[in-house]
Residue frames as a rotation matrix with the C-alpha (Angstrom) as fourth column:
UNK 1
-0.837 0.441 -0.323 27.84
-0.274 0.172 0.946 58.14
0.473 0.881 -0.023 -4.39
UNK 2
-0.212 0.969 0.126 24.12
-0.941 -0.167 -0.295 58.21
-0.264 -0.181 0.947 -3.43
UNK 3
0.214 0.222 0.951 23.08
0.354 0.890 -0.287 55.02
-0.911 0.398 0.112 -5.35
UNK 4
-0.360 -0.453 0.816 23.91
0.643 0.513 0.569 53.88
-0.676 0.729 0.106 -8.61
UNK 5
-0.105 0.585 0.804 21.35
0.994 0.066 0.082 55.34
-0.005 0.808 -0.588 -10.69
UNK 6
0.703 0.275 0.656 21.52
0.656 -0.608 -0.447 58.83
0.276 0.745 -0.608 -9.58
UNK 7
0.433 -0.800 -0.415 25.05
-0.104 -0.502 0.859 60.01
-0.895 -0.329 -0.301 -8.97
UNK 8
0.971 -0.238 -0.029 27.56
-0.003 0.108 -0.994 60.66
0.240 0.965 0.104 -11.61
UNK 9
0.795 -0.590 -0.141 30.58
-0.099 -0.356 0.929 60.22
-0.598 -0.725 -0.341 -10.58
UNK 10
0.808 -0.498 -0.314 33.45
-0.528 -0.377 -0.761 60.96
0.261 0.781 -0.568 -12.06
UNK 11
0.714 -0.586 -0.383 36.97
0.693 0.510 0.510 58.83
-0.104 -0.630 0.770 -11.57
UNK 12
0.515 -0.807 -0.289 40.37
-0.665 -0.589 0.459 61.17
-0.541 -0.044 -0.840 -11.09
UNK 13
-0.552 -0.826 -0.111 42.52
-0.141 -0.039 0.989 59.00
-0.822 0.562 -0.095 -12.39
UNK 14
-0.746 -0.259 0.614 43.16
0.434 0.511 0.742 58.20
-0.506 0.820 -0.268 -16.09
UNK 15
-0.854 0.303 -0.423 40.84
-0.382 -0.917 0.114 61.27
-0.353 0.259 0.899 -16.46
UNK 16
-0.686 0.722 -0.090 37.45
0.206 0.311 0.928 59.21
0.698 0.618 -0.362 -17.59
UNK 17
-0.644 0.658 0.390 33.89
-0.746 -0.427 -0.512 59.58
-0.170 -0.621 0.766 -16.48
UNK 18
-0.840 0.540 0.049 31.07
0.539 0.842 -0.032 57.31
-0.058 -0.001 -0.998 -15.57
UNK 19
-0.586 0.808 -0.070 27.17
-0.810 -0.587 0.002 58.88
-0.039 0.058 0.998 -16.61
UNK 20
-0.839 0.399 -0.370 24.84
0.510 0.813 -0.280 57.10
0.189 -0.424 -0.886 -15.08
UNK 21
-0.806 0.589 0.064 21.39
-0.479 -0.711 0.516 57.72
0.349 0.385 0.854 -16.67
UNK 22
-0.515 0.805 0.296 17.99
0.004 0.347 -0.938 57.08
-0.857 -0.481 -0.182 -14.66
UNK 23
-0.920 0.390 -0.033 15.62
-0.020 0.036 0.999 55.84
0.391 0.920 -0.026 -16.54
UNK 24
-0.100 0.736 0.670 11.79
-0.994 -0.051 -0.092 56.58
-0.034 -0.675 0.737 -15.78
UNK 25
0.086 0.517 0.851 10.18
-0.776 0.571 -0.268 53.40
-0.624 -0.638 0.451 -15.12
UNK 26
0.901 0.100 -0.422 11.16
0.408 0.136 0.903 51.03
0.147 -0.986 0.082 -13.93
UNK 27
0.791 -0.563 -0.240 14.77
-0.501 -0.821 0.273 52.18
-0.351 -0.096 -0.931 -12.40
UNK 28
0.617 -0.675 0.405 17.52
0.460 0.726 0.511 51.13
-0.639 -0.129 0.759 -14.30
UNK 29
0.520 -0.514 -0.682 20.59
-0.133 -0.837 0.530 52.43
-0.843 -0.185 -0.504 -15.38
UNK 30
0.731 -0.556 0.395 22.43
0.655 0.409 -0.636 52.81
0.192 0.724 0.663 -19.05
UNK 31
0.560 -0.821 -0.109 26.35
0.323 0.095 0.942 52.96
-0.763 -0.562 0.318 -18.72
UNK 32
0.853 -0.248 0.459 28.17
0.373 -0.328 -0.868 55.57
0.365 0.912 -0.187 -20.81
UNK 33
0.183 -0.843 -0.505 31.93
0.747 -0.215 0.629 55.85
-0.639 -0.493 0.590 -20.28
UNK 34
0.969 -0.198 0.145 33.65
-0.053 -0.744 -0.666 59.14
0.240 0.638 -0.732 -21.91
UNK 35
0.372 -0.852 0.369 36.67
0.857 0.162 -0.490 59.88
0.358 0.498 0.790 -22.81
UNK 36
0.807 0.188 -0.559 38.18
0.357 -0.910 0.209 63.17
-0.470 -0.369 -0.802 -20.84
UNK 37
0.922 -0.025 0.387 40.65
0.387 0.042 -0.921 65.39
0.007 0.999 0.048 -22.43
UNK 38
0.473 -0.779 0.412 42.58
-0.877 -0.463 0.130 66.27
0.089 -0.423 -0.902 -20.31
UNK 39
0.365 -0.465 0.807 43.73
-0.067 0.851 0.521 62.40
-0.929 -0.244 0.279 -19.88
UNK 40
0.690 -0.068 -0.721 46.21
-0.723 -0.104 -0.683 61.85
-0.029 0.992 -0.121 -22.44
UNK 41
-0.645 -0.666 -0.374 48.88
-0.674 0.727 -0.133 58.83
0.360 0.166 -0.918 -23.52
UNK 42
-0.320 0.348 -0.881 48.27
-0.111 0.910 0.399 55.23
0.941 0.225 -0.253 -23.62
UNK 43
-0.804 -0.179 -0.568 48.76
0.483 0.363 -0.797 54.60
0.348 -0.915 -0.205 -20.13
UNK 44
-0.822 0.559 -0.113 45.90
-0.371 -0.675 -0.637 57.04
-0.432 -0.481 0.762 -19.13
UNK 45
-0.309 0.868 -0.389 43.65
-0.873 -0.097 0.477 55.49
0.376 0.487 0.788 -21.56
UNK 46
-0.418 0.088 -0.904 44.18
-0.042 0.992 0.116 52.08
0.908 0.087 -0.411 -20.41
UNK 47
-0.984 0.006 -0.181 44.03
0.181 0.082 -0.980 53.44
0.009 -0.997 -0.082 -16.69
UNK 48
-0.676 0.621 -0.397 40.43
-0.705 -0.701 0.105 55.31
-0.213 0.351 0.912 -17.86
UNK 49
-0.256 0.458 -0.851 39.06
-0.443 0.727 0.525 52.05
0.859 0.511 0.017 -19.23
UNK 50
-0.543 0.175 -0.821 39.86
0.696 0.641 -0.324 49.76
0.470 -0.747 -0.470 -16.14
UNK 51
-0.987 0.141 -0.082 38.65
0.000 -0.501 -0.865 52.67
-0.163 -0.854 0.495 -13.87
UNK 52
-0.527 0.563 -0.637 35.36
-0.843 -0.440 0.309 52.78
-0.106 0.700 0.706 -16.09
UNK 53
-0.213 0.010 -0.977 35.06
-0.197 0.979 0.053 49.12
0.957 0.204 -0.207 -16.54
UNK 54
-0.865 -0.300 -0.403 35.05
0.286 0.366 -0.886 48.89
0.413 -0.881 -0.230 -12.45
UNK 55
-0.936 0.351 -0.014 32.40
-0.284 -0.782 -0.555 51.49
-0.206 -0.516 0.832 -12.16
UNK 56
-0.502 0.314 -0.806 30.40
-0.791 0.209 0.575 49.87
0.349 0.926 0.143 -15.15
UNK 57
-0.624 0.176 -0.761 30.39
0.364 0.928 -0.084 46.40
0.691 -0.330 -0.643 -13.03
UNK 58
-0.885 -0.257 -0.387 29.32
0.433 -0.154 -0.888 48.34
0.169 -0.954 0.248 -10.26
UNK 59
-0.796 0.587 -0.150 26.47
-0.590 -0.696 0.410 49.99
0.137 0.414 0.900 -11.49
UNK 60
-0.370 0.229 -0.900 25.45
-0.451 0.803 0.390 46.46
0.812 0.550 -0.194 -12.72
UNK 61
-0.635 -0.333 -0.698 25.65
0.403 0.627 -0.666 44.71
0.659 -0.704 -0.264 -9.65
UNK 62
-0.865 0.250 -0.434 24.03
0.294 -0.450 -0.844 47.54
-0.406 -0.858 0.316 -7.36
UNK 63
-0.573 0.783 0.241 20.90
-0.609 -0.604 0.514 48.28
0.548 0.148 0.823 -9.52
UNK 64
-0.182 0.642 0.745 17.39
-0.759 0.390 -0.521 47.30
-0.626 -0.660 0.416 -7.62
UNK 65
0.531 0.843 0.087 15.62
-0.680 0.485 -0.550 45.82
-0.505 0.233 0.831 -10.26
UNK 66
0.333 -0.415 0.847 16.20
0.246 0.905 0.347 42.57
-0.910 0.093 0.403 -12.18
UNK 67
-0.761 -0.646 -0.061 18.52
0.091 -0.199 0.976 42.76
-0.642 0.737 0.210 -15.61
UNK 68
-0.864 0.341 0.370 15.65
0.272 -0.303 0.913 42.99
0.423 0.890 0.170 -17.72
UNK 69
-0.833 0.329 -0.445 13.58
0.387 -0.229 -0.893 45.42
-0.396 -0.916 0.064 -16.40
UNK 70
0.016 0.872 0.489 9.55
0.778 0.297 -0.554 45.49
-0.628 0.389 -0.674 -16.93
UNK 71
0.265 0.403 -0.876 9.87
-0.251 -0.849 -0.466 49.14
-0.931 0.343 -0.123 -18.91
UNK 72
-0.424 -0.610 -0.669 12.70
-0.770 -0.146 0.621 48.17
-0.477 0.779 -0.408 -21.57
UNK 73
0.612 0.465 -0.639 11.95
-0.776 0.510 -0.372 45.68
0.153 0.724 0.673 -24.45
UNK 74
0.309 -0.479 0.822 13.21
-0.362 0.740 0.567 42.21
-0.880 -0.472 0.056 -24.00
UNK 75
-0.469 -0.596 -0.652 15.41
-0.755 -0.112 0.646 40.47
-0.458 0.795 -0.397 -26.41
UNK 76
0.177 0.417 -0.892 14.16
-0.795 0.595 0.120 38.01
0.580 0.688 0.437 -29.45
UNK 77
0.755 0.333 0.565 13.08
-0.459 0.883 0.094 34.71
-0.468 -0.330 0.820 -28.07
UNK 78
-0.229 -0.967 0.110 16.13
-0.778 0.250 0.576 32.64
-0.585 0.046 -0.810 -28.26
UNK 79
0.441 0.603 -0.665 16.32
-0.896 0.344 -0.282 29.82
0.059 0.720 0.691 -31.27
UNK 80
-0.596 -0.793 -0.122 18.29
-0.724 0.597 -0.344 27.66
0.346 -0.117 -0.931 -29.46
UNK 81
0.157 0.881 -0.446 16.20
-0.444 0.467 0.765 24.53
0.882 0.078 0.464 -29.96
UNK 82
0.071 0.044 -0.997 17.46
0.366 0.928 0.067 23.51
0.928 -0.370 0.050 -26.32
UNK 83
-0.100 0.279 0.955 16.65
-0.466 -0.861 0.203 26.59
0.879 -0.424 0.217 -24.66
UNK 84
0.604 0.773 -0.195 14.08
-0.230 0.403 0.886 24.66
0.763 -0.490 0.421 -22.45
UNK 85
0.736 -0.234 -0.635 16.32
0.538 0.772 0.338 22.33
0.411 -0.591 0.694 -21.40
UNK 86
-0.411 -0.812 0.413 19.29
0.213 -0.527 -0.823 24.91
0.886 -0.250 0.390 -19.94
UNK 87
-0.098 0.307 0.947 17.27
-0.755 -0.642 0.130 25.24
0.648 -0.702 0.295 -17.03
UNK 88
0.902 0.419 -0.109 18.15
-0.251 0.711 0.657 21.99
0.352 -0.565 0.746 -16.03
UNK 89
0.007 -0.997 -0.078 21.79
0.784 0.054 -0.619 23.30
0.621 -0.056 0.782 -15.67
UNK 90
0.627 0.741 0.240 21.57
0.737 -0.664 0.126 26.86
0.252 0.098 -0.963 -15.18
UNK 91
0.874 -0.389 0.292 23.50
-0.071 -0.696 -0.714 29.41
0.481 0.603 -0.636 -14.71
UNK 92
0.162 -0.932 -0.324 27.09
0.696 0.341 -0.631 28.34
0.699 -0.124 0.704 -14.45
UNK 93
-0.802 -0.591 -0.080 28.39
0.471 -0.544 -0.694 31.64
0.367 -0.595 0.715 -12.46
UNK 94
0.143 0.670 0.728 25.20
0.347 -0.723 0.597 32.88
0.927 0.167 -0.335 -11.23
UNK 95
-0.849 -0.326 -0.415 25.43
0.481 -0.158 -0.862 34.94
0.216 -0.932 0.291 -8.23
UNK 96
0.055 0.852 -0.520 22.95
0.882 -0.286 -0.374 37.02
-0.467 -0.438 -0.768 -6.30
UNK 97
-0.350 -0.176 -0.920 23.11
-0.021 -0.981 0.195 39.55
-0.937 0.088 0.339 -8.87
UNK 98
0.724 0.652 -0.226 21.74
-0.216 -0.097 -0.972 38.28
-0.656 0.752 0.070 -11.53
UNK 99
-0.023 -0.999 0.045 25.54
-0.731 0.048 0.680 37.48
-0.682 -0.017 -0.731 -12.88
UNK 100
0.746 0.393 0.538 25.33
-0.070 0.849 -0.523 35.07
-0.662 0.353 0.661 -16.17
UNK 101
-0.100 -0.949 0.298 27.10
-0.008 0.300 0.954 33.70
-0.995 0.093 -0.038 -18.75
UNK 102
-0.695 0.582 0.422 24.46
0.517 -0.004 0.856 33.16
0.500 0.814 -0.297 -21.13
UNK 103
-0.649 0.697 0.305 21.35
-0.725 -0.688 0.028 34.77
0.229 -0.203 0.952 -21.49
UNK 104
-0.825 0.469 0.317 18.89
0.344 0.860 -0.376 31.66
-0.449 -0.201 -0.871 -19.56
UNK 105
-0.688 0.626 -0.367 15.66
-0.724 -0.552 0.414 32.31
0.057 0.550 0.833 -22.06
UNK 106
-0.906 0.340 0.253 12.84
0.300 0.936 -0.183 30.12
-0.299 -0.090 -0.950 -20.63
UNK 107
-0.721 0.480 -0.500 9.98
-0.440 -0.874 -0.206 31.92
-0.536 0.072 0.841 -22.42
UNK 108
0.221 0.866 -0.448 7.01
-0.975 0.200 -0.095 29.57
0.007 0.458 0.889 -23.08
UNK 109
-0.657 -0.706 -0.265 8.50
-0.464 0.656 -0.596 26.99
0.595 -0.269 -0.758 -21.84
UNK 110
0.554 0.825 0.109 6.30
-0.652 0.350 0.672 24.20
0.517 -0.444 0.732 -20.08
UNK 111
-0.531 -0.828 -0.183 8.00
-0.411 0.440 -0.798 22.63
0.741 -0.348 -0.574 -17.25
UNK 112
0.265 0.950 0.166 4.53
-0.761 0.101 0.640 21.29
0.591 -0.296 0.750 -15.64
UNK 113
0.913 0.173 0.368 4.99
-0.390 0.634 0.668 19.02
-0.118 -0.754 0.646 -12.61
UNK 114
0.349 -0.797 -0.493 8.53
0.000 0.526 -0.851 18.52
0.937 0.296 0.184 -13.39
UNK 115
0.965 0.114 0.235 9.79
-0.231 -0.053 0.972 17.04
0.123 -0.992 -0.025 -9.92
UNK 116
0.756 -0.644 -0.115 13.66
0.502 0.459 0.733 16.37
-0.419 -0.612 0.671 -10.38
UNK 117
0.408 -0.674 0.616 15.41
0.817 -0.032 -0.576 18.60
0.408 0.738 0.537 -12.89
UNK 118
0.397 0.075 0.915 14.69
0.132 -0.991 0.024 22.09
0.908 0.111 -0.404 -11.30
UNK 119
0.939 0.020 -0.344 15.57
0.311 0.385 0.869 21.35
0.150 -0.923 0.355 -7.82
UNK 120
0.588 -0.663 -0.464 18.40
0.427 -0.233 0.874 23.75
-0.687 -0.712 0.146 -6.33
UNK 121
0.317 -0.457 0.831 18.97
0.764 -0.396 -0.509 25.25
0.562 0.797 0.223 -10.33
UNK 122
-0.532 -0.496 -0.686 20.56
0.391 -0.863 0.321 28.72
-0.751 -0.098 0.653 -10.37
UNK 123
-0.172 0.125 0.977 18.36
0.955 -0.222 0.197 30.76
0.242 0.967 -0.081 -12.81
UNK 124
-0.028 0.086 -0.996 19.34
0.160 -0.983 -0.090 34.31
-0.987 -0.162 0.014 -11.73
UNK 125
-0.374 0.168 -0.912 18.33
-0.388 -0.922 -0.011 36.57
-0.842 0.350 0.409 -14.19
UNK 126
-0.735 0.214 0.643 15.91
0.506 0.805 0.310 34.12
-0.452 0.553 -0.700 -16.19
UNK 127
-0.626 0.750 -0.211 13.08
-0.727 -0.660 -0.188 34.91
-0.280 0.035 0.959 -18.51
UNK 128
-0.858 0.363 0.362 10.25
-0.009 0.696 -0.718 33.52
-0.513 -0.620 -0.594 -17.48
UNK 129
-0.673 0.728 -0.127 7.76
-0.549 -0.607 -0.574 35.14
-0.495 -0.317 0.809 -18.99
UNK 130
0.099 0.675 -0.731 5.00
-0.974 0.218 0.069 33.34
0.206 0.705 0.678 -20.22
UNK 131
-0.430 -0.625 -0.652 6.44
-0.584 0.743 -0.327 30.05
0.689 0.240 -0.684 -19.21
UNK 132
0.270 0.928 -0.258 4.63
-0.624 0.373 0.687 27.17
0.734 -0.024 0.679 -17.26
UNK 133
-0.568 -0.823 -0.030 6.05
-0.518 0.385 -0.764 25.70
0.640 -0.419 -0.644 -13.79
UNK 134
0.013 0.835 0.551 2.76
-0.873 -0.259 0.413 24.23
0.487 -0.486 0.725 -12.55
UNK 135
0.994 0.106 0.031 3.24
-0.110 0.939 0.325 21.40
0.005 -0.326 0.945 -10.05
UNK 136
0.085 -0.968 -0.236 7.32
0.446 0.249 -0.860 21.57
0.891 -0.032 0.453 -10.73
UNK 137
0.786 -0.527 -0.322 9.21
0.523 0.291 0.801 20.96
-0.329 -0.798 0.505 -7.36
UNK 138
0.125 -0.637 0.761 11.92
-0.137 -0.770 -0.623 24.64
0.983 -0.027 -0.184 -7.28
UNK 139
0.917 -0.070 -0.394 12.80
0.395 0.009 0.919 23.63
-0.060 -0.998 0.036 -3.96
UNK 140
0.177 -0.840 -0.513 16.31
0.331 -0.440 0.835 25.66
-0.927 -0.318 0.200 -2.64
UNK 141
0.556 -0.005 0.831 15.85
0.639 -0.637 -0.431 27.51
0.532 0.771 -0.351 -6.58
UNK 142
-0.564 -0.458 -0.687 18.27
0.458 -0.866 0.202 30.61
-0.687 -0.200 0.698 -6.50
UNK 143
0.244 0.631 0.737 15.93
0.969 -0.180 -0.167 33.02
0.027 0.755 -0.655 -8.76
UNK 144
-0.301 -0.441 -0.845 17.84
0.150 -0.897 0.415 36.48
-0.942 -0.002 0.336 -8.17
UNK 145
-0.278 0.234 -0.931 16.51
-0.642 -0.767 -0.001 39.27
-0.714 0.598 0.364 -10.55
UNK 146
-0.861 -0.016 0.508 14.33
0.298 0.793 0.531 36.84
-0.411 0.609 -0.678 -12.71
UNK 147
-0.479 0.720 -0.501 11.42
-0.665 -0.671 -0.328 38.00
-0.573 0.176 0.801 -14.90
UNK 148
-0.850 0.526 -0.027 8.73
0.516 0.821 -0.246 35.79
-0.107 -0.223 -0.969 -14.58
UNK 149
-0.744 0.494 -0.450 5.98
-0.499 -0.858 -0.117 38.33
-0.444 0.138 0.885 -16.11
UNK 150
0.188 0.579 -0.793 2.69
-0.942 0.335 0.022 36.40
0.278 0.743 0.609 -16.86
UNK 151
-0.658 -0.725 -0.203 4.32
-0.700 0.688 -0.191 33.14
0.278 0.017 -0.960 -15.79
UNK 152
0.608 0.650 0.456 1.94
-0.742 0.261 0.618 30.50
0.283 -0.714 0.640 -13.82
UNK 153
-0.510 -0.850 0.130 3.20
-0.469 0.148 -0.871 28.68
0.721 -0.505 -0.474 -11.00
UNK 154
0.361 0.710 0.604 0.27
-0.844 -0.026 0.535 27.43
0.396 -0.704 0.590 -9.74
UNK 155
0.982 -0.076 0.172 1.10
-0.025 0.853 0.521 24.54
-0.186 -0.516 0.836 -7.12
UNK 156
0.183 -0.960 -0.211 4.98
0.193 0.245 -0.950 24.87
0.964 0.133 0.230 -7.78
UNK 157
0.909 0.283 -0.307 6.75
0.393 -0.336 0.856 24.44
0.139 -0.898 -0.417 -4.54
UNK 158
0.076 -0.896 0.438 9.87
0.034 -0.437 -0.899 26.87
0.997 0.083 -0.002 -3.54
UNK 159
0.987 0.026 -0.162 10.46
0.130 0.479 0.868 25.58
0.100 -0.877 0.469 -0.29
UNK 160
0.503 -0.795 -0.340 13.82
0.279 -0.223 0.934 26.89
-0.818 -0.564 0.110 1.32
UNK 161
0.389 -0.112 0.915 14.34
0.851 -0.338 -0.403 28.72
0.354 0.935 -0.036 -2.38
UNK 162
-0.298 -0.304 -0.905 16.06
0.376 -0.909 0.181 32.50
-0.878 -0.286 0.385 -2.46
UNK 163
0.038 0.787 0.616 13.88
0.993 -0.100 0.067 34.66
0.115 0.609 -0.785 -4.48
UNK 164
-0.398 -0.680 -0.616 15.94
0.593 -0.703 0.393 37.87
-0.700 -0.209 0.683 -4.71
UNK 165
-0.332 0.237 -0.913 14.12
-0.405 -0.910 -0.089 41.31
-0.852 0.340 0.398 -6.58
UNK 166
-0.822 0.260 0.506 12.06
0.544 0.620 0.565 38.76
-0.166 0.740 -0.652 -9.06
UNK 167
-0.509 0.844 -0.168 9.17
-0.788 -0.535 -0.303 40.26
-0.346 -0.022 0.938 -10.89
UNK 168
-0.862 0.432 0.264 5.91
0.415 0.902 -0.120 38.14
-0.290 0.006 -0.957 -10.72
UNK 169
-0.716 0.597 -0.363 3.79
-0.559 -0.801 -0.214 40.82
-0.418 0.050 0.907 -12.17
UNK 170
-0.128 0.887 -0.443 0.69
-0.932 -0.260 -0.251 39.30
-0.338 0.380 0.861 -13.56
UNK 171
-0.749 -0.225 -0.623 1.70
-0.236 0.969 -0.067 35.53
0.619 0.097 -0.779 -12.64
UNK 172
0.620 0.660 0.425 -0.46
-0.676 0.175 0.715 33.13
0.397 -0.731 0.555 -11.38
UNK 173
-0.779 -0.611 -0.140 1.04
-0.286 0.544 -0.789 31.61
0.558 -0.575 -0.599 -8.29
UNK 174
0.357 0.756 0.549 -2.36
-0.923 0.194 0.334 30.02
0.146 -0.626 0.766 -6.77
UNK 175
0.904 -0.011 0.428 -1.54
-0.371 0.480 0.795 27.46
-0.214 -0.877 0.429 -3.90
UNK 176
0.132 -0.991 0.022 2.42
-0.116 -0.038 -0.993 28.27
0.984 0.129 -0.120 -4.86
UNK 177
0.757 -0.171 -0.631 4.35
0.634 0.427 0.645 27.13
0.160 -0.888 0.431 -1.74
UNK 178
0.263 -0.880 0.396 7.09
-0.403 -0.473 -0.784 29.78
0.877 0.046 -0.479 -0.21
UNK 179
0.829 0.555 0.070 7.89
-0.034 -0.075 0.997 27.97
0.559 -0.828 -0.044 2.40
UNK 180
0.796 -0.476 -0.375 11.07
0.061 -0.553 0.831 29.45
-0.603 -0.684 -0.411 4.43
UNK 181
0.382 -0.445 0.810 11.85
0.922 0.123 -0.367 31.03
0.064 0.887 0.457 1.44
UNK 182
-0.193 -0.589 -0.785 13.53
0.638 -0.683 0.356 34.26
-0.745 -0.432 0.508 0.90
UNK 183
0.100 0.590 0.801 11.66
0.993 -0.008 -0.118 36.74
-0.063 0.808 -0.586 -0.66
UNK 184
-0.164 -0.565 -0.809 13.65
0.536 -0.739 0.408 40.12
-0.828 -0.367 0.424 -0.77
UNK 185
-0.363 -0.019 -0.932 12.37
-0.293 -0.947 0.134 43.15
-0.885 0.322 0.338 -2.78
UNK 186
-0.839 0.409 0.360 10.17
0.525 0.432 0.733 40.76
0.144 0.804 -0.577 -5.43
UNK 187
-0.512 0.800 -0.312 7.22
-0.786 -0.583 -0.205 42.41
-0.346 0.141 0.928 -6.99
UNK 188
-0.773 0.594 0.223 3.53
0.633 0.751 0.191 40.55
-0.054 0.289 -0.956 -7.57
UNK 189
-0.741 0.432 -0.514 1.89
-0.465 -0.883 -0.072 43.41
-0.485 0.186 0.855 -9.00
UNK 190
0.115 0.947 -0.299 -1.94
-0.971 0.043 -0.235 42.03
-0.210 0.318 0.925 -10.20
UNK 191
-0.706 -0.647 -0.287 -0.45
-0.486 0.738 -0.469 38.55
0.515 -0.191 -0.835 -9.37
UNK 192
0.411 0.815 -0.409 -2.93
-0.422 0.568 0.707 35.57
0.808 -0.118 0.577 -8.86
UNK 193
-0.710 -0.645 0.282 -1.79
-0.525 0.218 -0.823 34.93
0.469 -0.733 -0.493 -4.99
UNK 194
0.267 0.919 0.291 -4.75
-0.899 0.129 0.418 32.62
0.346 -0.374 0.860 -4.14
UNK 195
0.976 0.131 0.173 -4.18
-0.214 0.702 0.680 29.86
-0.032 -0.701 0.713 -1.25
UNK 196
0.354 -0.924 0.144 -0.59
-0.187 -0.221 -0.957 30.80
0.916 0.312 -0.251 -1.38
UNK 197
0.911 -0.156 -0.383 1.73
0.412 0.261 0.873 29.79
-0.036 -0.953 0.302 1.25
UNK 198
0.645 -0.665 0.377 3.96
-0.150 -0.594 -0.791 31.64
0.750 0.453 -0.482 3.20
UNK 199
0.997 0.075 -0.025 4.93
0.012 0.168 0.986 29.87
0.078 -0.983 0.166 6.07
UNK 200
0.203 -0.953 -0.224 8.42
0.358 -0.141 0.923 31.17
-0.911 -0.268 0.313 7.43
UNK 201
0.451 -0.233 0.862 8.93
0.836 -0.228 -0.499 33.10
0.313 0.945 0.092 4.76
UNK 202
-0.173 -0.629 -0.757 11.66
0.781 -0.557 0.284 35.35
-0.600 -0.542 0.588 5.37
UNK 203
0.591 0.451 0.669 10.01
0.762 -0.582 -0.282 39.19
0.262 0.677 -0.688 3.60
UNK 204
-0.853 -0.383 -0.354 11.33
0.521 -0.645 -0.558 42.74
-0.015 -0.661 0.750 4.75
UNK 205
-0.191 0.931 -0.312 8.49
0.710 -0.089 -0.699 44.85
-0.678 -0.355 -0.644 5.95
UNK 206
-0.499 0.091 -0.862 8.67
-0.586 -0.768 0.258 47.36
-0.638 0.634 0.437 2.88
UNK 207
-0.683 0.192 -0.704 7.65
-0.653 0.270 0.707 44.57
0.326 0.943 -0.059 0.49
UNK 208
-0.883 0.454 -0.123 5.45
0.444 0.719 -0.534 42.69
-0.154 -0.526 -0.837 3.05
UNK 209
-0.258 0.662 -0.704 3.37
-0.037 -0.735 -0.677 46.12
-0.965 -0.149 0.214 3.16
UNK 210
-0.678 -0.290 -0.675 3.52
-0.726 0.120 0.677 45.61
-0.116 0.949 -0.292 -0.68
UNK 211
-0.996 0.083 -0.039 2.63
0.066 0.946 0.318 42.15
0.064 0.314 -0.947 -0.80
UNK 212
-0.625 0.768 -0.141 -0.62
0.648 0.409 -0.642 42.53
-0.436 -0.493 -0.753 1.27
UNK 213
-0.380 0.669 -0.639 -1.85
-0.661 -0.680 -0.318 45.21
-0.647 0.302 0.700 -0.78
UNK 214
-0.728 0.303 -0.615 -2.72
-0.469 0.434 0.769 42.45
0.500 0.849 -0.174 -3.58
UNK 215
-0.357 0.866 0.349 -6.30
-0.915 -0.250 -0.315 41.57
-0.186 -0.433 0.882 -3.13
UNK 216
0.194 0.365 -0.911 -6.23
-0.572 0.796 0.197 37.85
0.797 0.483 0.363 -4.15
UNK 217
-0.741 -0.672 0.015 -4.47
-0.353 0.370 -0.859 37.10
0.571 -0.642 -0.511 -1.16
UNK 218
0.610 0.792 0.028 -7.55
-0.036 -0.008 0.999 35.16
0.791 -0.611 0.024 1.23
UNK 219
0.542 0.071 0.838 -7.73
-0.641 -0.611 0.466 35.62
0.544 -0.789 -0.285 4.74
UNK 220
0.837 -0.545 -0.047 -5.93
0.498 0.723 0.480 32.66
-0.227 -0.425 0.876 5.92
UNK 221
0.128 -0.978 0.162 -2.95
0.981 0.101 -0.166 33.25
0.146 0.180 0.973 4.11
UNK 222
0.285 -0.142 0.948 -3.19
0.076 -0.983 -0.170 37.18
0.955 0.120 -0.270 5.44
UNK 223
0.891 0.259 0.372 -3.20
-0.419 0.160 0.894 36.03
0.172 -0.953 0.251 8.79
UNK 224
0.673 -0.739 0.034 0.02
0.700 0.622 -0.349 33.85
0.237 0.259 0.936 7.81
UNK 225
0.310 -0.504 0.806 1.31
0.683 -0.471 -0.558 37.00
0.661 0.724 0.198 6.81
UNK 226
-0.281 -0.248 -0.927 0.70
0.701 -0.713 -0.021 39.47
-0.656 -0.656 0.374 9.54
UNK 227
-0.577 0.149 0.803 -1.24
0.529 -0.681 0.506 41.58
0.622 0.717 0.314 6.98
UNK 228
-0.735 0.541 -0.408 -3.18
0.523 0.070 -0.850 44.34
-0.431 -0.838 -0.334 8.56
């Protein structure tokens, strides 16, 4: 299997099939299991399912981008009047996949200079968008596949945070702190990156080359970077 999104592979036993459809932008993948006909009795269906079900996780798990990805429509704004506050738990089983229990729906949310709740949360696969962390203290944050579209962050510090395929498209993060953070495959497409720190910040050079293409970025903090 190539990568998730475009192989199909098929499983032998219990005669089912995994189709794994690419979507255009961005890449992510919708999971359709089939029935084969040649697979017949219980036992074959049940084997079919689990085999299906395994692939299904797998898919999940291996796509790039974060669980709600910037093309597809996000779900209704959650009415749980204590939304807000769930991000001062977060996500019970998250893992570096994005892995939840609940959906974590911080959308418009104002969490301004908060300095003791957020500290060392889990909020893989949060939505951020629109939401307000200015001055709040995300030190060691776990933020795997979070979508943080629009967000502002201005002065928030993620100090020794892991900041795993997050989209910051069209956040402001002016004089945001990454310091020896982990910033693996996040996007900051038209992203307010002004007096931003990156000191020790742990990037790979595909998304470094990325990073520096964003023109808010002043010359200090390019120099930080190793932008040329």
């Amino acid at each position: 299997m190539v990568s998730s999104c475009l192989a199909s592979p098929a499983a032998a036993r219990g005669g089912s099939a995994l189709r794994l459809q690419q979507q255009q932008q961005p890449r992510a993948c919708r999971v359709t299991c089939l029935a084969d006909a040649g697979g017949t009795g219980s036992r074959a269906k049940a084997a079919g399912g689990f085999a299906c079900g395994l692939l299904a996780a797998w898919a999940v798990a291996s796509a790039p981008g974060p669980v709600i990805a910037a093309g597809q429509r996000l779900p209704p704004l959650s009415t749980d009047p204590n939304r807000c506050q769930a991000a001062f738990v977060g996500n019970t089983i998250g893992q570096a996949n994005g892995v939840y229990d609940k959906v974590l729906d911080l959308r418009f949310c104002d969490f301004s200079n908060e300095k003791d709740n957020l500290k060392g949360k889990t909020l893989s696969a949060a939505l951020m968008s629109d939401a307000k962390f200015d001055g709040a203290d995300m030190t060691e944050v776990v933020m795997s596949k979070a979508y943080a579209v629009g967000a502002s962050f201005k002065g928030t510090d993620f100090t020794n945070a892991v900041i795993d395929r997050a989209v910051f498209s069209k956040a402001d993060l002016e004089g945001a702190i990454f310091k020896n953070t982990v910033l693996s495959g996040s996007t900051f497409e038209d992203a307010n990156l002004k007096d931003v720190s990156f000191e020790d910040t742990l990037i790979g050079y595909i998304d470094l080359q990325k990073l520096c293409r964003n023109t808010s970025i002043n010359e200090d903090t390019r120099l930080e970077l190793g932008c040329r």
